[in-house]
Backbone as a chain_set.jsonl record, in Angstrom:
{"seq": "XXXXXXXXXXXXXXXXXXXXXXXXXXXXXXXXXXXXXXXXXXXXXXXXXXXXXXXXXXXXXXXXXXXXXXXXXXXXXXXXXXXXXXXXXXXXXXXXXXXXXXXXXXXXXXXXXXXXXXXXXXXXXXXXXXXXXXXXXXXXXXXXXXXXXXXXXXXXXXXXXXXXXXXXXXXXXXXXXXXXXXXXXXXXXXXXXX", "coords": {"N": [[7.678, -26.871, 14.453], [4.394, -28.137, 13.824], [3.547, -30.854, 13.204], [1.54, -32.29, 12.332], [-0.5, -30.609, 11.299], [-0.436, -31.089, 8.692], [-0.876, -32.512, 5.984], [0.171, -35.17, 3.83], [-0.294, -34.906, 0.511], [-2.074, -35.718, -2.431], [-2.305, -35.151, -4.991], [-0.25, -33.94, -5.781], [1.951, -33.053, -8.359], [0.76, -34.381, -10.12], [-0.995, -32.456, -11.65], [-1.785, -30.654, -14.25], [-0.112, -28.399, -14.444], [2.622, -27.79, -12.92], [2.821, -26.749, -9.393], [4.338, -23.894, -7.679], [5.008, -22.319, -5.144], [4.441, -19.847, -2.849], [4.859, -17.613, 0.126], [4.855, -14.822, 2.033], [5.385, -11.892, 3.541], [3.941, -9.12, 2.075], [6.485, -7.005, 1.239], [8.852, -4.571, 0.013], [11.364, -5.406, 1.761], [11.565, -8.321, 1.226], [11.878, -8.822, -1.423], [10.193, -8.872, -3.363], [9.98, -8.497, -6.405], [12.514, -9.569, -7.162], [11.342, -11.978, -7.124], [9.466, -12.119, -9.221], [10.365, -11.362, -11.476], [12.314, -13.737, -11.568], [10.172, -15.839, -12.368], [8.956, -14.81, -14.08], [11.51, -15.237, -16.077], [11.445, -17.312, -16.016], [8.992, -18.438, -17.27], [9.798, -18.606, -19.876], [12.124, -19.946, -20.246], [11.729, -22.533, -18.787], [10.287, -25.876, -19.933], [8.346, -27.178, -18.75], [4.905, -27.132, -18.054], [3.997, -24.563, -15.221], [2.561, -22.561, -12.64], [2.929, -20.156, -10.311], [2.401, -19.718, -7.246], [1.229, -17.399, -4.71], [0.98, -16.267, -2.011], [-0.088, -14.248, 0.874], [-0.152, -10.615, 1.899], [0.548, -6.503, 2.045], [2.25, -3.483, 2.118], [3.038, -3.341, -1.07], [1.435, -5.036, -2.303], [-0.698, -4.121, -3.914], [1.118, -2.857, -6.229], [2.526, -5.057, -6.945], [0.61, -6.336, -7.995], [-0.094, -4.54, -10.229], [2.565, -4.966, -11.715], [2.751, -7.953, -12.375], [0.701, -7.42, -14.272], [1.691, -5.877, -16.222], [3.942, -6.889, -16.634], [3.061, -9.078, -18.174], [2.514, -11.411, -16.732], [0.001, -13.509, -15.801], [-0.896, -16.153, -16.496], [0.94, -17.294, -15.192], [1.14, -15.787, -12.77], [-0.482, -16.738, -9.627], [-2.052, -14.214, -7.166], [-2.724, -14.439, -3.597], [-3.5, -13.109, -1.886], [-4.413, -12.646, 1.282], [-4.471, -15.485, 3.505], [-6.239, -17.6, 5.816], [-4.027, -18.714, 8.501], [-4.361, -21.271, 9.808], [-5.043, -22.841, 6.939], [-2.827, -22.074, 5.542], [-1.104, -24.589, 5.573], [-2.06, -25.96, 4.107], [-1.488, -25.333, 1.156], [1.098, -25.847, 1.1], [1.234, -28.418, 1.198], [0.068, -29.087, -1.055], [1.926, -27.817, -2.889], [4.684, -28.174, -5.563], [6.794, -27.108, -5.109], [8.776, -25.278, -3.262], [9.343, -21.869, -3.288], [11.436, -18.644, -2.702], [12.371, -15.753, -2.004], [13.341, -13.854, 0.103], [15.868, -11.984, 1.558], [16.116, -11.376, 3.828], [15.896, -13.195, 6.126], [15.508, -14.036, 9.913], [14.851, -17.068, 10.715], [13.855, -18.475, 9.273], [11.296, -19.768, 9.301], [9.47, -20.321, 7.472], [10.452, -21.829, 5.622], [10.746, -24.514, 6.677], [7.651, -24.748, 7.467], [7.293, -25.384, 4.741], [8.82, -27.427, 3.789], [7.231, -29.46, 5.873], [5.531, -30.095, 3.83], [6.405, -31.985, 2.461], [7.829, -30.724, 0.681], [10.504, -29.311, -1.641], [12.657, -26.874, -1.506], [13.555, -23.836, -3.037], [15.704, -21.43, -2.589], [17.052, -17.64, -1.399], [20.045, -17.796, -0.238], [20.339, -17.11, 3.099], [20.415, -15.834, 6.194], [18.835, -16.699, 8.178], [18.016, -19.272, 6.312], [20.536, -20.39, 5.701], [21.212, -22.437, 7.667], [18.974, -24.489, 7.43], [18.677, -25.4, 4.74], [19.844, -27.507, 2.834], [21.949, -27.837, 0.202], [21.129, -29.827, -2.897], [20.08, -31.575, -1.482], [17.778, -31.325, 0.536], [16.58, -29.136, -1.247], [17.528, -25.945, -2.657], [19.918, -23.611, -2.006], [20.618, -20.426, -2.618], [23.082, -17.785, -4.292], [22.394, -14.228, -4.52], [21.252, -13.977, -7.0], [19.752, -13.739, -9.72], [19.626, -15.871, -12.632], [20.743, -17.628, -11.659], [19.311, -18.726, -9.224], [16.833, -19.258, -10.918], [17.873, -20.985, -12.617], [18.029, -23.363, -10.472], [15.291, -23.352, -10.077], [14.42, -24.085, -12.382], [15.375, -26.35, -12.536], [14.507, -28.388, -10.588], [12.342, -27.856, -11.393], [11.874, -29.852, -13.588], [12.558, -31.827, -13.325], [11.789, -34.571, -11.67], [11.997, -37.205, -10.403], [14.246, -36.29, -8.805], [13.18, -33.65, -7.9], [11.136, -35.154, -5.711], [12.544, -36.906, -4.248], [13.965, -34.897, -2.837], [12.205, -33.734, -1.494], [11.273, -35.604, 0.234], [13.804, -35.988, 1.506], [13.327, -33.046, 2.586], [10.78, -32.957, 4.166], [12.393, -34.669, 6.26], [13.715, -33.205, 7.404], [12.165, -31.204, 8.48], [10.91, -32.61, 10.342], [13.11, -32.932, 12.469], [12.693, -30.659, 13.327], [10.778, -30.475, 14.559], [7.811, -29.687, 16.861], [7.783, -31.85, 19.152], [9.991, -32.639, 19.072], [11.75, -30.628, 19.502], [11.376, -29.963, 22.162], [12.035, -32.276, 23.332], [14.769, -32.073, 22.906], [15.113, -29.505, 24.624], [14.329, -30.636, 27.178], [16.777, -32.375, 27.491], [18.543, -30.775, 27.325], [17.967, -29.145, 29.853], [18.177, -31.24, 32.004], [20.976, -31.877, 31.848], [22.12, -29.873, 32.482], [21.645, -30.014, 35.154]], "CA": [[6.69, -27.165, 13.424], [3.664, -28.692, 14.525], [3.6, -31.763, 11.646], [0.299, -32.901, 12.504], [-1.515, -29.939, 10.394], [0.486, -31.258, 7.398], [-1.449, -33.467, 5.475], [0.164, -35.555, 1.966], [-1.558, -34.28, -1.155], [-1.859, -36.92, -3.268], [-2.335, -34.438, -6.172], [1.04, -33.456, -5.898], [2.587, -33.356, -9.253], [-0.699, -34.513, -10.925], [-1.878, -31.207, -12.277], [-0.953, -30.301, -16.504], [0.884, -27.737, -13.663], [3.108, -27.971, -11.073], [2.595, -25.743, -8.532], [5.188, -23.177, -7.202], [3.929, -21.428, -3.852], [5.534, -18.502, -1.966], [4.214, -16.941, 1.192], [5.538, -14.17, 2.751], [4.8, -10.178, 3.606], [4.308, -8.136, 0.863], [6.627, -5.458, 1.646], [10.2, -4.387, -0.457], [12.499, -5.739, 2.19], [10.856, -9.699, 0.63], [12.287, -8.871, -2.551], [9.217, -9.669, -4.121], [10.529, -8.274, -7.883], [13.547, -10.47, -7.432], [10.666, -13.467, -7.48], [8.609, -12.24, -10.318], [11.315, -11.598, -12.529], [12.226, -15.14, -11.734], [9.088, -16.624, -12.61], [8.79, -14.056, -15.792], [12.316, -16.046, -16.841], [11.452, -19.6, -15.963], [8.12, -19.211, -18.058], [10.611, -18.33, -21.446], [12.889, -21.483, -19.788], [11.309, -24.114, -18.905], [9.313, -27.242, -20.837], [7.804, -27.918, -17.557], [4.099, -25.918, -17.599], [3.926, -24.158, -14.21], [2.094, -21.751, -12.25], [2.927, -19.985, -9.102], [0.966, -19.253, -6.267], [1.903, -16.45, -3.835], [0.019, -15.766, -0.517], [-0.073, -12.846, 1.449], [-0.945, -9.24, 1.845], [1.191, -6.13, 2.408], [2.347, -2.646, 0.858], [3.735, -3.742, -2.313], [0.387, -5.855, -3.081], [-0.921, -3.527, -5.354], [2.248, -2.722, -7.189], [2.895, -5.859, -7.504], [-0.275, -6.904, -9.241], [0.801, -3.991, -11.791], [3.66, -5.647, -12.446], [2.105, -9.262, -13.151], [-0.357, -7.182, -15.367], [2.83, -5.177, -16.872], [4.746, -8.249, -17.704], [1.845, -10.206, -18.678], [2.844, -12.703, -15.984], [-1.345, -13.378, -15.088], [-1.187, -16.747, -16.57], [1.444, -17.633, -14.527], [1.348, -16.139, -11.6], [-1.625, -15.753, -9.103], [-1.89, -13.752, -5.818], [-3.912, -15.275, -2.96], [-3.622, -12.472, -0.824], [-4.497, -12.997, 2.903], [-4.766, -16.891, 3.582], [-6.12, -18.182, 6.659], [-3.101, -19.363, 9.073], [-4.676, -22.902, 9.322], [-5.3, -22.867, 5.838], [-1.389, -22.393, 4.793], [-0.483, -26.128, 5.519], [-2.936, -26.955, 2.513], [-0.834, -25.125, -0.019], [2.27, -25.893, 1.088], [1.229, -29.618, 0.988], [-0.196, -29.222, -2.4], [2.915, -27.468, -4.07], [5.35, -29.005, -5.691], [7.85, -27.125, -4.996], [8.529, -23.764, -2.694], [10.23, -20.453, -3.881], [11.162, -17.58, -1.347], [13.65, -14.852, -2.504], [13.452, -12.99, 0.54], [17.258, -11.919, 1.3], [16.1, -10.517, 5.167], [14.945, -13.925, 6.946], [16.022, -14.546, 10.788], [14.134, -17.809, 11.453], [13.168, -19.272, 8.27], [10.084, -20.231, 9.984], [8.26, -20.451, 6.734], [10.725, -22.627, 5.184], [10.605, -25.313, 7.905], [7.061, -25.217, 7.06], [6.891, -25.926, 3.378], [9.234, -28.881, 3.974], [6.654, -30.403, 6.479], [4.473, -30.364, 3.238], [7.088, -32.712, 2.075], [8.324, -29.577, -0.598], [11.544, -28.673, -1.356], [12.867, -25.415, -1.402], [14.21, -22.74, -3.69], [15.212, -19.867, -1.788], [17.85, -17.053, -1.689], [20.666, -17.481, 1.361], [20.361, -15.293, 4.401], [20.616, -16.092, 7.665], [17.691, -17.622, 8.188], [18.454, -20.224, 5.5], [22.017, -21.568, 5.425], [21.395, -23.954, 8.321], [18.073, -25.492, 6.735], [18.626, -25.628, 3.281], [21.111, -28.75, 2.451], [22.036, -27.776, -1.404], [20.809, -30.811, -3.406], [19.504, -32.386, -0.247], [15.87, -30.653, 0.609], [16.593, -28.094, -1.605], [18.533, -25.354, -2.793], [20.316, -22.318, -1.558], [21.612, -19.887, -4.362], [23.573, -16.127, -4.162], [20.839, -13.283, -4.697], [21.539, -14.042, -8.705], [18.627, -14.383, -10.976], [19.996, -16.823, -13.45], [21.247, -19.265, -10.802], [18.086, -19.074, -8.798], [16.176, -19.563, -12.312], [18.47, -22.676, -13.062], [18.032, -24.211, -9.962], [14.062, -23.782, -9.321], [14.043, -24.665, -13.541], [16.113, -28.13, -12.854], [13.466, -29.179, -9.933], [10.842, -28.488, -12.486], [12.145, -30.286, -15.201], [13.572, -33.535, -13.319], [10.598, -34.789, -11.101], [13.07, -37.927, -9.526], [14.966, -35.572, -8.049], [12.341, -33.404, -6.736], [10.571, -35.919, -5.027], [13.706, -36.833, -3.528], [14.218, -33.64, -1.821], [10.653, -33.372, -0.869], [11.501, -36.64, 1.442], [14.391, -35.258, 2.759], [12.799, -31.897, 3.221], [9.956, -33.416, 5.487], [12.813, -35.281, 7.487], [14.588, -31.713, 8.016], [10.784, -30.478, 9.625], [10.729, -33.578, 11.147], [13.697, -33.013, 13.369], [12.495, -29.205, 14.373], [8.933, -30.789, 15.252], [7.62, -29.118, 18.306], [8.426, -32.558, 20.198], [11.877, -33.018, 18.686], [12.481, -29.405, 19.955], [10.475, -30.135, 23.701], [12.611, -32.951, 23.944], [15.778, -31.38, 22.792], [15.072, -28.631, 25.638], [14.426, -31.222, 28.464], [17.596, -33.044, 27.207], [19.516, -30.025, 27.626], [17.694, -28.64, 30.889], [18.79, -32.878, 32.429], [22.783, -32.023, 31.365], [22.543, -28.573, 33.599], [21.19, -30.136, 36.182]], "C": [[5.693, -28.172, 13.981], [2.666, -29.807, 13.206], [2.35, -32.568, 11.67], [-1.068, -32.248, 11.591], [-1.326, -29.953, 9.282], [0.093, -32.724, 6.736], [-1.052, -33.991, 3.786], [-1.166, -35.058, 0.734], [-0.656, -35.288, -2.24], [-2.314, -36.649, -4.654], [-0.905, -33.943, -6.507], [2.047, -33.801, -7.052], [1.592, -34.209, -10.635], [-1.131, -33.737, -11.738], [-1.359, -31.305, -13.584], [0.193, -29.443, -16.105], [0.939, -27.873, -12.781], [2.955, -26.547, -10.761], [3.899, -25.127, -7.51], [4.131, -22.501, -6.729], [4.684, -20.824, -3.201], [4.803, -18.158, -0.781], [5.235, -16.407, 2.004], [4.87, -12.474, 2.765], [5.317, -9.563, 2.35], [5.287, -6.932, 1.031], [8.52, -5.588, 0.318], [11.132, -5.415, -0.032], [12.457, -7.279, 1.674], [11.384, -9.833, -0.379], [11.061, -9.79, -3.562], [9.258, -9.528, -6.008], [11.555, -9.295, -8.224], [12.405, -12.122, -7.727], [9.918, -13.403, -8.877], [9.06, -11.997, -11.294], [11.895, -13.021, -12.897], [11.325, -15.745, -12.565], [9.299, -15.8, -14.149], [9.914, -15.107, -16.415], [12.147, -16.7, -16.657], [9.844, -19.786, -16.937], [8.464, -18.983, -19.258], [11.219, -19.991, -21.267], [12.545, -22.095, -20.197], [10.106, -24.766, -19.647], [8.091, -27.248, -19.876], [6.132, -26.856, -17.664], [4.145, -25.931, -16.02], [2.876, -23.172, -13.679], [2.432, -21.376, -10.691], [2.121, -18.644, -8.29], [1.701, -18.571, -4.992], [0.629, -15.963, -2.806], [0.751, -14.71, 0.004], [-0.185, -11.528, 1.048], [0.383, -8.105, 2.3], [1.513, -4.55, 1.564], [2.463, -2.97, -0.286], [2.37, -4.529, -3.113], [0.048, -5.136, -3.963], [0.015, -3.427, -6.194], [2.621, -3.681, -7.879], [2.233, -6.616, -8.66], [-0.103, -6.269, -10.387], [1.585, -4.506, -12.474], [3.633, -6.591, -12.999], [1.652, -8.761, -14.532], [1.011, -6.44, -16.403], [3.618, -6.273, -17.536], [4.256, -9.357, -18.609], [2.434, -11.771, -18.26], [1.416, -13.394, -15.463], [-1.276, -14.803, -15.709], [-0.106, -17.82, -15.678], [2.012, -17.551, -12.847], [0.2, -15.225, -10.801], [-1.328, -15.264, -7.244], [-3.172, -13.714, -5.103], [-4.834, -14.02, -2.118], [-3.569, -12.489, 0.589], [-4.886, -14.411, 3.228], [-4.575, -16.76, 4.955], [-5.074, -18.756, 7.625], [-3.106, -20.972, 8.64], [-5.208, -23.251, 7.821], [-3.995, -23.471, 5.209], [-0.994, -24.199, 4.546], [-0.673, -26.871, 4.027], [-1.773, -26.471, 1.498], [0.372, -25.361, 0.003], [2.237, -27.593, 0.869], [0.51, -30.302, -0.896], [0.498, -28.686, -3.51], [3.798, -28.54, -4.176], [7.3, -28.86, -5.439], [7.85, -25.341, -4.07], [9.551, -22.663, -3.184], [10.367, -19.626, -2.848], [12.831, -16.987, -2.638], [13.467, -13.902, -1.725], [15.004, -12.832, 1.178], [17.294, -11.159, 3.025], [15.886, -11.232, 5.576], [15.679, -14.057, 8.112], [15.896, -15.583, 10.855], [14.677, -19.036, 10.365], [12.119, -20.483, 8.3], [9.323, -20.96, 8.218], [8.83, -21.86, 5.479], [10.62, -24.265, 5.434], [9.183, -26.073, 7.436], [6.386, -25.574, 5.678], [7.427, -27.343, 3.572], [8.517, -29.622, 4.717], [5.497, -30.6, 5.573], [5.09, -31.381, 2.347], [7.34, -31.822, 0.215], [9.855, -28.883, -0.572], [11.593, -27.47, -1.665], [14.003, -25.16, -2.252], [14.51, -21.97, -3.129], [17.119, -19.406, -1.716], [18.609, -16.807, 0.269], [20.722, -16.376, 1.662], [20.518, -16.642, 5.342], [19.565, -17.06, 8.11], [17.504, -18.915, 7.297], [18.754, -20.978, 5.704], [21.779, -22.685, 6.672], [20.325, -24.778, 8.128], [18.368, -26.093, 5.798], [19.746, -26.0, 3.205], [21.236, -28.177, 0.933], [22.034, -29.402, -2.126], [20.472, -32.139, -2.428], [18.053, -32.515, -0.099], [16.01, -29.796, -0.278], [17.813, -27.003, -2.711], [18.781, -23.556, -2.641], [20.813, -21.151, -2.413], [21.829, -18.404, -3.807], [22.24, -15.253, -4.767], [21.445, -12.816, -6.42], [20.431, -14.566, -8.948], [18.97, -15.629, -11.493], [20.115, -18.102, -12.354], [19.46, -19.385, -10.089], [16.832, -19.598, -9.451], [16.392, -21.147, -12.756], [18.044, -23.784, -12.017], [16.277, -24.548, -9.532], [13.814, -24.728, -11.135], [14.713, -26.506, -13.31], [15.08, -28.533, -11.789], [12.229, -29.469, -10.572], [10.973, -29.817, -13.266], [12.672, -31.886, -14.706], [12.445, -34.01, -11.448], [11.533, -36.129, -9.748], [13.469, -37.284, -8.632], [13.956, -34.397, -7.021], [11.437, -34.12, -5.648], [11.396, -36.651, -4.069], [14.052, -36.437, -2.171], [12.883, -33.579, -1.101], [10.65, -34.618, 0.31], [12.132, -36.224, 2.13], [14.432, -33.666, 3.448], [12.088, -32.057, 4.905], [10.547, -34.554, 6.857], [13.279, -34.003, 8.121], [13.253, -31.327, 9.238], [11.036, -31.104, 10.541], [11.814, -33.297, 12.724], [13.9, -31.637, 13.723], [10.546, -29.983, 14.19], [9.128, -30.021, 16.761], [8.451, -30.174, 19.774], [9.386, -32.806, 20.015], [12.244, -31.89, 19.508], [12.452, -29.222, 21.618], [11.651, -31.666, 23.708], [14.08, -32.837, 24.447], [16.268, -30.472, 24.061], [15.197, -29.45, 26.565], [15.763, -31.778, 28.459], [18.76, -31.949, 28.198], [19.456, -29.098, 29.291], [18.463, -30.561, 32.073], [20.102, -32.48, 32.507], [22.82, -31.008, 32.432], [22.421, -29.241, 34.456], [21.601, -31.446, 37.23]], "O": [[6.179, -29.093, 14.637], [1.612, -29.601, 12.605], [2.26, -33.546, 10.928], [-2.115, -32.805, 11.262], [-1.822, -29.079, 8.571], [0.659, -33.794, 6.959], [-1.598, -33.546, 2.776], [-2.362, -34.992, 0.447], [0.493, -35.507, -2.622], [-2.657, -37.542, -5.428], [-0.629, -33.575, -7.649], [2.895, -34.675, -6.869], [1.904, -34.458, -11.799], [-1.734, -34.218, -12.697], [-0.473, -32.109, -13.874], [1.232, -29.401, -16.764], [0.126, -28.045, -11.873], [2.949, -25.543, -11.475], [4.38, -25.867, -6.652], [3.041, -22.159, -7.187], [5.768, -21.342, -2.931], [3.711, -18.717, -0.88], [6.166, -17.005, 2.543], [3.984, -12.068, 2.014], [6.416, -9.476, 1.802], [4.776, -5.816, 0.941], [9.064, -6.648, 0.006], [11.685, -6.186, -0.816], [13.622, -7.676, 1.676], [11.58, -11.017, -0.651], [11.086, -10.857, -4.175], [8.673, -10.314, -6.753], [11.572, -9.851, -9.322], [12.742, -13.095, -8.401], [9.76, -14.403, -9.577], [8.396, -12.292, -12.288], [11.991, -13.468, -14.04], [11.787, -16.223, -13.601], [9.783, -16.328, -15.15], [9.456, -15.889, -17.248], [12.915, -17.436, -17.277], [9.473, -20.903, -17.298], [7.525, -19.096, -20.045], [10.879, -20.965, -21.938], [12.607, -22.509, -21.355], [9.073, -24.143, -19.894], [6.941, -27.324, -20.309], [6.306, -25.699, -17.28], [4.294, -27.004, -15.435], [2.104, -22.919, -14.604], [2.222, -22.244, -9.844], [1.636, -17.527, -8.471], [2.608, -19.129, -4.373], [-0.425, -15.385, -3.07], [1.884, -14.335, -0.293], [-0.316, -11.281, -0.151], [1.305, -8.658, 2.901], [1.043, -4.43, 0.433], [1.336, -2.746, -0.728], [2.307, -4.592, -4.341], [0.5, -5.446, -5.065], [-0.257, -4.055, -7.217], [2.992, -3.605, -9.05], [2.674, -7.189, -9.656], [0.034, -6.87, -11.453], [1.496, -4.596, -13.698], [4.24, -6.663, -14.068], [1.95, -9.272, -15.612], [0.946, -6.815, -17.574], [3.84, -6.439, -18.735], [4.772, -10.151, -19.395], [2.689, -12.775, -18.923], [1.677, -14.019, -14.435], [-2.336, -15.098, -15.156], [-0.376, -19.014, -15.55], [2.657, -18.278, -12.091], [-0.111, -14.038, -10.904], [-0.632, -15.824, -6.397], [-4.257, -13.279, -5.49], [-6.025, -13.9, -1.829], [-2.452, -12.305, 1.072], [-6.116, -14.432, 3.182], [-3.606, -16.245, 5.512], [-5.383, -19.945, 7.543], [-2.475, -21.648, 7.828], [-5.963, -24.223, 7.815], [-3.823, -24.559, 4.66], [-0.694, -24.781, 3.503], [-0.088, -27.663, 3.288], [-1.102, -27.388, 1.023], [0.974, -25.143, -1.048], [3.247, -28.078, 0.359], [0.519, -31.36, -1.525], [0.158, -28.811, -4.686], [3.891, -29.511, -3.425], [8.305, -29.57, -5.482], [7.029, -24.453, -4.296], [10.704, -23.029, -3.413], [9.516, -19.717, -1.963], [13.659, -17.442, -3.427], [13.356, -12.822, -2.304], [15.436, -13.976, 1.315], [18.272, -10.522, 3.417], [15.006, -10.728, 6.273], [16.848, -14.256, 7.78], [17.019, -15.953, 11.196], [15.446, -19.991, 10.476], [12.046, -21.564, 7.716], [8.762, -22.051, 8.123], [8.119, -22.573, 4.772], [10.448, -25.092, 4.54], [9.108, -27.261, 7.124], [5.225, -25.956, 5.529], [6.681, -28.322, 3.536], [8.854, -30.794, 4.549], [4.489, -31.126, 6.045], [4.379, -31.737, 1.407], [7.099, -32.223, -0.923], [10.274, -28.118, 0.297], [10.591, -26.914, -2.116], [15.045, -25.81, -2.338], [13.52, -21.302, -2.829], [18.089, -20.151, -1.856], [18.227, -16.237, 1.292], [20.946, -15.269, 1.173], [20.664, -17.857, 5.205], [19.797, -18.247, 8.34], [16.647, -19.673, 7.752], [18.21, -22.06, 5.921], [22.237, -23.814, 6.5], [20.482, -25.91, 8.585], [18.382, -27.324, 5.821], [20.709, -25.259, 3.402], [20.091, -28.125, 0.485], [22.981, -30.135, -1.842], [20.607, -33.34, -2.661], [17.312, -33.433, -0.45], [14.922, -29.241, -0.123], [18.751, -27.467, -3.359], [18.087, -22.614, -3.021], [21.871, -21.5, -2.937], [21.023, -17.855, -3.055], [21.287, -15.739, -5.375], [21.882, -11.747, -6.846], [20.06, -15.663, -8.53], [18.621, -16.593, -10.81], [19.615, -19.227, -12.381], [18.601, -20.125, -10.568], [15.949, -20.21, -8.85], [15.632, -22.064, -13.068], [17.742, -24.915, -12.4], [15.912, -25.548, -8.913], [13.188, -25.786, -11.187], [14.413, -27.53, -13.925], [14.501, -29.461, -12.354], [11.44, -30.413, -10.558], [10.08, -30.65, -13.427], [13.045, -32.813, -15.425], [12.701, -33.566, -10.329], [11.624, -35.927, -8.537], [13.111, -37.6, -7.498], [13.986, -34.314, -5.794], [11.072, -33.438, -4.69], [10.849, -37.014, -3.027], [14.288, -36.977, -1.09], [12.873, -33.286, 0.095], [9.933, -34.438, 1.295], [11.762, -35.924, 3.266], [15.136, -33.203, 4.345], [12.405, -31.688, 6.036], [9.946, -35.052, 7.809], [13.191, -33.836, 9.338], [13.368, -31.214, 10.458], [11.382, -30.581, 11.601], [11.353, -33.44, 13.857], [14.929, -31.262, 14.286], [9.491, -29.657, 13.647], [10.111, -29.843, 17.481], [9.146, -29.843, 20.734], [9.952, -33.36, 20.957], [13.135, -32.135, 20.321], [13.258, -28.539, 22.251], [11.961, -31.725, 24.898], [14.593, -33.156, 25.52], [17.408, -30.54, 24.52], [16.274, -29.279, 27.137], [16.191, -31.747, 29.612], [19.442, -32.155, 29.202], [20.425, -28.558, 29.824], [19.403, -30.383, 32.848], [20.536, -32.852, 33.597], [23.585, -31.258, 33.364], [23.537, -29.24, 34.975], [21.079, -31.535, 38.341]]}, "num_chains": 1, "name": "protein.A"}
């Protein structure tokens, strides 16, 4: 993670709504229904007003906007479409909190970088996950269950202490996959062979 394009937003939690932000490929394997069914139940839920904000482009984009317009999810949830690379940092430093319910990740590249926007994370274990996401640490990890994933992005809304919390020890998690944490890590371990 290269924590230098990751600038505090000092709007963060300011708005009448907090801001839930997603980014990922539009495609099936993303489980992008499993998120907007979410969101459809957390705006019955929660007290908290919200709105979430979903970047990227992909098959499913059209369908999916049907489905916003089908559920009459449009006041709650907008789609950015194609965002700039160097752009992303901004929204991930101006949410308040990140969502992902994709259930296919190797990396979890994208998680990595919400937490260097000092944002914790919602998101559905895979592989790519379980060794980021501390449960009630940076975040939280939940089985590919609605309800639980509902409860746990609705309790970050709803209890602001606690997200702000996680959003510290999110941006220590980045912190120690920074490019030079990871460049040092490597020389460390190239020194021990040698």
């Amino acid at each position: 993670i290269e924590l230098e394009e990751y600038k505090p937003n000092v709007l963060k939690g300011k708005d009448d709504k907090l801001i839930l932000f997603s980014v990922f490929r539009l495609s099936k394997e993303k489980s992008p229904y499993f998120l907007l069914d979410g969101i459809a139940k957390l705006s019955k839920l929660s007290s908290v007003p919200f709105k979430c904000i979903i970047a990227g482009t992909g098959p499913e984009e059209d369908s999916m906007a049907d489905y916003i317009k089908a559920h009459k999810l449009e006041k709650f949830v907008h789609m950015l479409g194609k965002v700039p690379p160097g752009e992303i940092p901004k929204y991930y430093s101006s949410a308040d909190l990140f969502v992902f319910s994709s259930q296919s990740e190797t990396q979890g590249m994208v998680i990595l970088e919400a937490m260097a926007g000092e944002t914790p994370v919602v998101a559905i274990d895979s592989s790519g996950i379980s060794d980021i996401v501390e449960n009630g640490v940076n975040g939280y990890k939940t089985d590919a269950d609605l309800d639980e994933w509902v409860e746990r992005v609705n309790f970050l809304l709803e209890n602001k202490t606690e997200r702000d919390a996680m959003g510290k020890k999110a941006l220590l998690t980045a912190s120690e996959n920074s490019v030079e944490r990871m460049s040092e890590n490597i020389l460390d371990m190239y020194y021990e062979i040698i």
